[in-house]
DOKEDREN-308477 format. One record per residue (C-alpha): residue in one letter; x, y, z. Coordinates in Angstrom, 3 decimals. Example, Ala and Ser with C-alpha at 12.3 -4.5 7.8 and 13.67 -1.06 7.14 Angstrom:
REM residues 2
  resn        xx        yy        zz
     A    12.300    -4.500     7.800
     S    13.670    -1.060     7.140
REM end
This chain:
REM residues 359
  resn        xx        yy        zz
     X    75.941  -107.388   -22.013
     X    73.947  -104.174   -23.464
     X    71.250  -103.350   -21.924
     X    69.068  -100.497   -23.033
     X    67.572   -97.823   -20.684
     X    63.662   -96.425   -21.059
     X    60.741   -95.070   -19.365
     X    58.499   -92.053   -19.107
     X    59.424   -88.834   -18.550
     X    60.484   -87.612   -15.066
     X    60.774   -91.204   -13.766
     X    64.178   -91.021   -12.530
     X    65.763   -92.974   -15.633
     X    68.915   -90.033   -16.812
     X    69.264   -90.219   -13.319
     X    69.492   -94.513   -12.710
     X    71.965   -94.396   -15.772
     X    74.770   -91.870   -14.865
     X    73.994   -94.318   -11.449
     X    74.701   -97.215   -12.981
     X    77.471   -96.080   -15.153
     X    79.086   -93.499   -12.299
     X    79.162   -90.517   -14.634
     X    78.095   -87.212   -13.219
     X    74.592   -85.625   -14.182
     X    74.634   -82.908   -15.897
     X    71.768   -80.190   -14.789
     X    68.416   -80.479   -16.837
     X    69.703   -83.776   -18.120
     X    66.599   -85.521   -17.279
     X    64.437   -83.794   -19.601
     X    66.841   -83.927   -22.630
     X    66.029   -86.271   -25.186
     X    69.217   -87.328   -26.441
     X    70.526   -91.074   -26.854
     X    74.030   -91.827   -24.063
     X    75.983   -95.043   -23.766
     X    77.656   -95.242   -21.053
     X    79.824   -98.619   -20.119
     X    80.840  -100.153   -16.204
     X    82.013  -103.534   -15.010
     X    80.420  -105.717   -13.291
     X    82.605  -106.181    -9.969
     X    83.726  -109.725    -9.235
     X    86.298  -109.547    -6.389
     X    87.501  -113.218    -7.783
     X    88.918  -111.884   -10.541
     X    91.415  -109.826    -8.350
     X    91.954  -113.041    -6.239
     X    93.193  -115.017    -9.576
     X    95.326  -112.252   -10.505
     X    97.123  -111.959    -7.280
     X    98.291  -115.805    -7.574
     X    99.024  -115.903   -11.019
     X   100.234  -112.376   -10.735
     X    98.414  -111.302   -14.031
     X    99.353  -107.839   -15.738
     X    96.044  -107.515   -16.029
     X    92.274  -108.387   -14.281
     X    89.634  -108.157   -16.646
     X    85.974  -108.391   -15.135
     X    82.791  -108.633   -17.458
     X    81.533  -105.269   -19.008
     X    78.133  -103.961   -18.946
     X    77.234  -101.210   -21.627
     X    73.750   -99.006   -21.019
     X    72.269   -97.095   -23.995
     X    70.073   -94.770   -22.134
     X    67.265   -93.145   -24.761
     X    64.911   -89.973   -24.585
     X    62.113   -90.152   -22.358
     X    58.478   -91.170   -23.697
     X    56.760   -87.785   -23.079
     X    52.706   -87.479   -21.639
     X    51.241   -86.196   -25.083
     X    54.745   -86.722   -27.084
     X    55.114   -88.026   -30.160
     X    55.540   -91.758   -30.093
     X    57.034   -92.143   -33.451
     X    59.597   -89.616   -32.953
     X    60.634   -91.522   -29.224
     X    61.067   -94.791   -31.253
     X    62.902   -93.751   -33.739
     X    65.675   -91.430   -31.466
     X    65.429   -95.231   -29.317
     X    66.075   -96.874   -32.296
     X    69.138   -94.979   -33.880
     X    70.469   -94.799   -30.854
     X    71.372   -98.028   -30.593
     X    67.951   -99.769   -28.378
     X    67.556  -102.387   -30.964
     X    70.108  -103.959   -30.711
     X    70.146  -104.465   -27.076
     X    70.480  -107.767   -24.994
     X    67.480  -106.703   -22.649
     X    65.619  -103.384   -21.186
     X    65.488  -101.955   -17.791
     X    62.615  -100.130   -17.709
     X    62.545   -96.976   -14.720
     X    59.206   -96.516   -13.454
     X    58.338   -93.748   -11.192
     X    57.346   -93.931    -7.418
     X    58.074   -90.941    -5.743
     X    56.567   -87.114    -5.780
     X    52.950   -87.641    -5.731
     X    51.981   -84.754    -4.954
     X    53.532   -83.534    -8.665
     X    51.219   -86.282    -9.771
     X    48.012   -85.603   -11.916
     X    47.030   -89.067   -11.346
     X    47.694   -91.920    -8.293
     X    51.839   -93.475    -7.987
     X    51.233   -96.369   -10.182
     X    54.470   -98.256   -11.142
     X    52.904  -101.205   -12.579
     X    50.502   -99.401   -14.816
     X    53.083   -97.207   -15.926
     X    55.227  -100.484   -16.777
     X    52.563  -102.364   -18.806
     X    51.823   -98.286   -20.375
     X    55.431   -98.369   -21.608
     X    55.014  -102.054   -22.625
     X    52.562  -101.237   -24.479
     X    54.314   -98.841   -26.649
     X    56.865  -101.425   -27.307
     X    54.253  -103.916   -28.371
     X    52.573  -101.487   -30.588
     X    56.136  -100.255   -32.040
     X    56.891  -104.206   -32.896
     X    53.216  -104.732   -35.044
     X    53.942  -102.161   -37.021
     X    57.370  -103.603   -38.287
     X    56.007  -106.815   -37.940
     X    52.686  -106.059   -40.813
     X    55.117  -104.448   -42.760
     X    57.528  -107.230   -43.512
     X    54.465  -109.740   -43.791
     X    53.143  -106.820   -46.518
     X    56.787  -107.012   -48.270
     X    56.504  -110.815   -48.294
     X    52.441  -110.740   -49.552
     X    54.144  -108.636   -52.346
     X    56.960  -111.113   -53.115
     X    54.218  -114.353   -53.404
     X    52.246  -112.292   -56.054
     X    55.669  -112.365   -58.178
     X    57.136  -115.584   -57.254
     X    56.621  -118.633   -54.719
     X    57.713  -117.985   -51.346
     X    60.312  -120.422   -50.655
     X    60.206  -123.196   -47.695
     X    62.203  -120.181   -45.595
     X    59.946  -117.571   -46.491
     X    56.585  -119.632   -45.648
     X    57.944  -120.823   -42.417
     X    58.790  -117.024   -41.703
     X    55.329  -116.167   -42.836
     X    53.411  -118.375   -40.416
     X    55.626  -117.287   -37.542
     X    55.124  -114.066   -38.257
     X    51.179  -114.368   -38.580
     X    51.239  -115.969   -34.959
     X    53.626  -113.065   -34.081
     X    50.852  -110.363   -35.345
     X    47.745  -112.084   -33.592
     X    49.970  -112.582   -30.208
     X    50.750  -109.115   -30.770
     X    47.154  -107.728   -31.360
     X    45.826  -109.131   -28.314
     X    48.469  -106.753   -26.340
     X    50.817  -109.784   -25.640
     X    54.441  -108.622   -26.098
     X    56.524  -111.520   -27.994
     X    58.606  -113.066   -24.941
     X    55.300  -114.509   -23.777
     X    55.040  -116.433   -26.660
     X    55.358  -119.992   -27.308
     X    57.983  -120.802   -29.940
     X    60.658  -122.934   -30.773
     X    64.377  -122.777   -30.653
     X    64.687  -122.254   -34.433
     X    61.504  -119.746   -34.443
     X    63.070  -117.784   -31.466
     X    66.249  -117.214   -33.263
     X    64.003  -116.593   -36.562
     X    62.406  -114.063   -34.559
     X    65.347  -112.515   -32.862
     X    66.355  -111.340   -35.923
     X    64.053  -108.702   -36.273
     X    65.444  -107.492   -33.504
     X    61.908  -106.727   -31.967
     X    61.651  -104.738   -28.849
     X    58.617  -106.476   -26.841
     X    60.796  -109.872   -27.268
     X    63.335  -108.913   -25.297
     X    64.153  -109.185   -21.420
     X    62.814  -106.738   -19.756
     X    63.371  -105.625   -15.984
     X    61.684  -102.837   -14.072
     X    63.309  -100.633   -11.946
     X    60.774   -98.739    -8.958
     X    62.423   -95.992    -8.599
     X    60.900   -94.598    -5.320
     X    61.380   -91.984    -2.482
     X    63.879   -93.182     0.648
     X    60.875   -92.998     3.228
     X    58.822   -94.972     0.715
     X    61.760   -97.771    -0.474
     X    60.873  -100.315     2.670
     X    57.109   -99.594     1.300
     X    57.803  -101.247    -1.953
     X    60.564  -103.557    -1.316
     X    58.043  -104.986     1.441
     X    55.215  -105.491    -1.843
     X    57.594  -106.400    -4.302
     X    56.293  -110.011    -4.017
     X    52.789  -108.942    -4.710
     X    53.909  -106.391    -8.001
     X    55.696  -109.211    -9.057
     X    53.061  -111.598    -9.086
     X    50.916  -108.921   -11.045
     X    53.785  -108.565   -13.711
     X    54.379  -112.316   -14.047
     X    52.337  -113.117   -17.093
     X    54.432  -110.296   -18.949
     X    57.364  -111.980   -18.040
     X    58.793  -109.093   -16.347
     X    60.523  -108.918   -12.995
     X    60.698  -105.639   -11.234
     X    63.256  -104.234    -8.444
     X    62.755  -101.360    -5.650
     X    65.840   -98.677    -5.634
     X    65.986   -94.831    -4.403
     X    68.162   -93.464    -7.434
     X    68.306   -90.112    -5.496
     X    69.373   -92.478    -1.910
     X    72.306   -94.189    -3.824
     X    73.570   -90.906    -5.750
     X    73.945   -90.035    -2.192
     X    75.817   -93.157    -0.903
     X    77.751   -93.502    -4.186
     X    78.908   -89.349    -3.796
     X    80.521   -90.524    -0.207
     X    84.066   -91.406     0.627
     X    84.743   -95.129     0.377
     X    85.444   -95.233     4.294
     X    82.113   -93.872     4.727
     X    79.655   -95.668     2.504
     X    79.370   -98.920     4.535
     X    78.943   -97.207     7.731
     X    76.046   -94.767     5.601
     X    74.556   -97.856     4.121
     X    74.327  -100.016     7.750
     X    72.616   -96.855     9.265
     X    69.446   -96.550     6.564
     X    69.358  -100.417     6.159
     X    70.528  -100.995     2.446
     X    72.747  -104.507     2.309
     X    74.354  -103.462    -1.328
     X    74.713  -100.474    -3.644
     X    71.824  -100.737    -6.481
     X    74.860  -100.894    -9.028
     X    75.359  -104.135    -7.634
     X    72.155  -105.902    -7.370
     X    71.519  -104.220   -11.039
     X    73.798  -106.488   -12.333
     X    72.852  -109.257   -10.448
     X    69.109  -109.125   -11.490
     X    70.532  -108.332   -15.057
     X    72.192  -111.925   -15.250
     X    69.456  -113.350   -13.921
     X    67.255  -112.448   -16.096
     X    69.477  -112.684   -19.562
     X    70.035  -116.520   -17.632
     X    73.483  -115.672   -17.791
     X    76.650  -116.939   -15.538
     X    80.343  -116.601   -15.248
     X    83.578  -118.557   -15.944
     X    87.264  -117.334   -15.477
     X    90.489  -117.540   -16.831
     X    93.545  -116.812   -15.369
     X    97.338  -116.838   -16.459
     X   100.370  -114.401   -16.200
     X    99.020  -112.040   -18.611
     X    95.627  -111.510   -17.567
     X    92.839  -112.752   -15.347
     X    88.873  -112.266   -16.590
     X    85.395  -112.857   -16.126
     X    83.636  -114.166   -18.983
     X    79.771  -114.539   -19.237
     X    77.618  -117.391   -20.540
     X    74.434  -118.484   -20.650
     X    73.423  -121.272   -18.049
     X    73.459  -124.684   -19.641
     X    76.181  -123.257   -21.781
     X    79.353  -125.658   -23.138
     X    83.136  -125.675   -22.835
     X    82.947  -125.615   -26.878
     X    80.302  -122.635   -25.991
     X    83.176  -120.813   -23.658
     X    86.017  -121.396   -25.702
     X    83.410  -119.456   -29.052
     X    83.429  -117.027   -26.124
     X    87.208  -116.210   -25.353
     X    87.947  -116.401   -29.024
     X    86.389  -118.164   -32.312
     X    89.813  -119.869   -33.058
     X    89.780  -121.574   -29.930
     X    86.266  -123.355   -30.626
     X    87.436  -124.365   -34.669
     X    90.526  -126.153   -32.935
     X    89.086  -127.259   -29.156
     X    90.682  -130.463   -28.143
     X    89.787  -130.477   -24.151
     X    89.110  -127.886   -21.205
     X    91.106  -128.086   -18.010
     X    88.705  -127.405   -15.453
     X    88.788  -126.665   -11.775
     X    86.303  -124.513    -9.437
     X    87.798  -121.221    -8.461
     X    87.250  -122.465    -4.360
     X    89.937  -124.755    -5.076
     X    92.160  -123.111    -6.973
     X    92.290  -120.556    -4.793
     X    92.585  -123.022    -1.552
     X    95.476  -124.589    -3.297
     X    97.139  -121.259    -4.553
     X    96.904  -122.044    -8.467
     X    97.324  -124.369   -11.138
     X   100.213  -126.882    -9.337
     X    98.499  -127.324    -6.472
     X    95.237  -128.247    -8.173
     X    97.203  -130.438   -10.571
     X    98.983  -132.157    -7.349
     X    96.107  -133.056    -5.377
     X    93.889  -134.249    -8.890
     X    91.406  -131.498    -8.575
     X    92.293  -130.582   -12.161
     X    89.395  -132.378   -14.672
     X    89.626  -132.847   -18.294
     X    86.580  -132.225   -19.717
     X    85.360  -132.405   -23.496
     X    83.050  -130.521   -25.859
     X    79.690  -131.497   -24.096
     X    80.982  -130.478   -20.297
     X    78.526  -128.032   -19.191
     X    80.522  -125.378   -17.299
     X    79.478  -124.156   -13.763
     X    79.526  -120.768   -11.863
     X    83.227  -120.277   -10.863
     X    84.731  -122.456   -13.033
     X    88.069  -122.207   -14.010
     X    89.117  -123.050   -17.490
     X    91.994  -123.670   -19.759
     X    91.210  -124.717   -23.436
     X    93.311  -126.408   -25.255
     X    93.343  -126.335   -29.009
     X    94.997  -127.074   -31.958
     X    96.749  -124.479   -34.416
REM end
């Protein structure tokens, strides 16, 4: 996954990515604008599990990279903030967490508003999208006056035209209704507003029970955008995460916070990419592989390696609760919990696979 960071300035976001990345802020850093990437794994403790039994050399879980990009400044120029977001790598980004302030009002010129800040920002990405979006239905205008568009180029030009009126009316484009083939027409542009995106409240620790309590209702009020948003205390869990191993659980019990933000991050990052994972395991390595729900054995084995999916004959398949009940492959294989499954299977979470393939 690659996941791109942004948000308004002073909102906590520098801060959420050397969090989610545990690097070390540097002093100031907040109010830099320069582009960091930054790269952490996402833990899975069953990968460590598979490598004990099949004593693997290595244990391989799924990698997360964050492209963190200058803050959009009160009164800044928006142009310049795209473009530093877009050379830095935002485009090309699976989804966006989006860090919206909640804490400090007193430094506030106007009320703690994380959901109008979060439709403000979406905004920007909506308005950022139209303007690459008129300028390649310009570019093809141009083109017709020379030559016919072909079949390609007209069905690009009608999507587009929907694209630009969805667009004008404020909609970003993952709220609107397209087909498979116009959704990977349209991911090619590589558009911002068409993208994932989850919000981050990044709050005070006296006000974090405040808005995890209301969640529910900010949800509900950032539905129709097709956004989902999460409470965390970056400043609370640079404090946990700066603690001794031995003393973080006992830290985290006391203030009432079930799981470090890293974690449920990542979580809410799958969930909203729709994403899932499978395993492999053998002598050389164990690993965590992700895929999108719904997603084949032909669609795993493209995953592990392209040469696998030219030459797939079968997947040996078995749920990681059995194979570790029945300590690996011979016990599976003893007691039939081994499947053979073709092409079509559709794997599960946990599942164990072996592809077999010709060449």
């Amino acid at each position: 996954m690659n996941i791109g960071l942004i948000g308004p300035a002073r909102s906590g976001k520098t801060t959420t990515f050397h969090l989610l990345t545990g690097t070390p802020l540097r002093a100031h850093e907040e109010f830099k604008r320069e582009v960091q990437q930054g790269v952490t794994h996402v833990p899975d403790p069953r990968v460590d599990k598979l490598a004990e039994i099949m004593r693997s050399k290595k244990a391989t879980c799924v990698t997360v990279e964050y492209v963190d990009t200058p803050p959009l400044e009160a009164g800044g120029s928006k142009s310049d903030w795209f473009s530093a977001a877009v050379e830095g790598g935002i485009k090309t980004t699976d989804a966006l967490l989006l860090v919206a302030r909640a804490f400090g009002q007193e430094e506030m010129t106007a009320p703690v508003d994380p959901v109008r800040d979060i439709l403000m920002m979406q905004e920007e990405l909506v308005l950022a999208d139209l303007i690459v979006l008129e300028k390649r239905m310009e570019r093809l205008d141009k083109q017709h006056r020379v030559k016919p568009l072909t079949l390609e180029e007209k069905s690009e030009q009608e999507i587009l035209a929907r694209g630009s009126q969805h667009l004008s009316a404020g909609q970003p484009l993952r709220t609107m209704a397209l087909e498979a083939g116009e959704k990977r027409m349209l991911r090619g542009f590589q558009f911002l507003s068409e993208k994932p995106l989850l919000a981050l409240i990044n709050t005070s620790e006296e006000m974090l029970s405040h808005f995890e309590g209301t969640l529910h209702e900010l949800n509900d009020r950032l539905q129709p955008h097709r956004i989902h948003a999460i409470a965390l205390s970056a400043k609370l869990e640079g404090e946990i995460a700066a603690l001794p191993p031995e003393e973080r659980a006992a830290f985290m019990s006391d203030i009432g916070v079930s799981e470090p933000a890293r974690e449920r991050v990542l979580q809410a990052s799958f969930e909203l990419l729709g994403l899932q994972s499978f395993l492999t395991t053998n002598e050389k390595e164990s690993r965590a592989w992700p895929i999108e729900k719904g997603g084949t054995a032909l669609d795993a084995a493209a995953i592990v390696h392209t040469d696998l999916a030219r030459g797939f004959i079968r997947a040996e398949v078995v749920p990681y609760a059995d194979f570790v009940r029945e300590g690996g492959y011979p016990g599976c294989k003893a007691k039939g919990l081994l499947r053979l499954e073709g092409k079509e299977y559709v794997v599960k979470e946990g599942d164990i696979l072996l592809i077999r393939h010709s060449g």
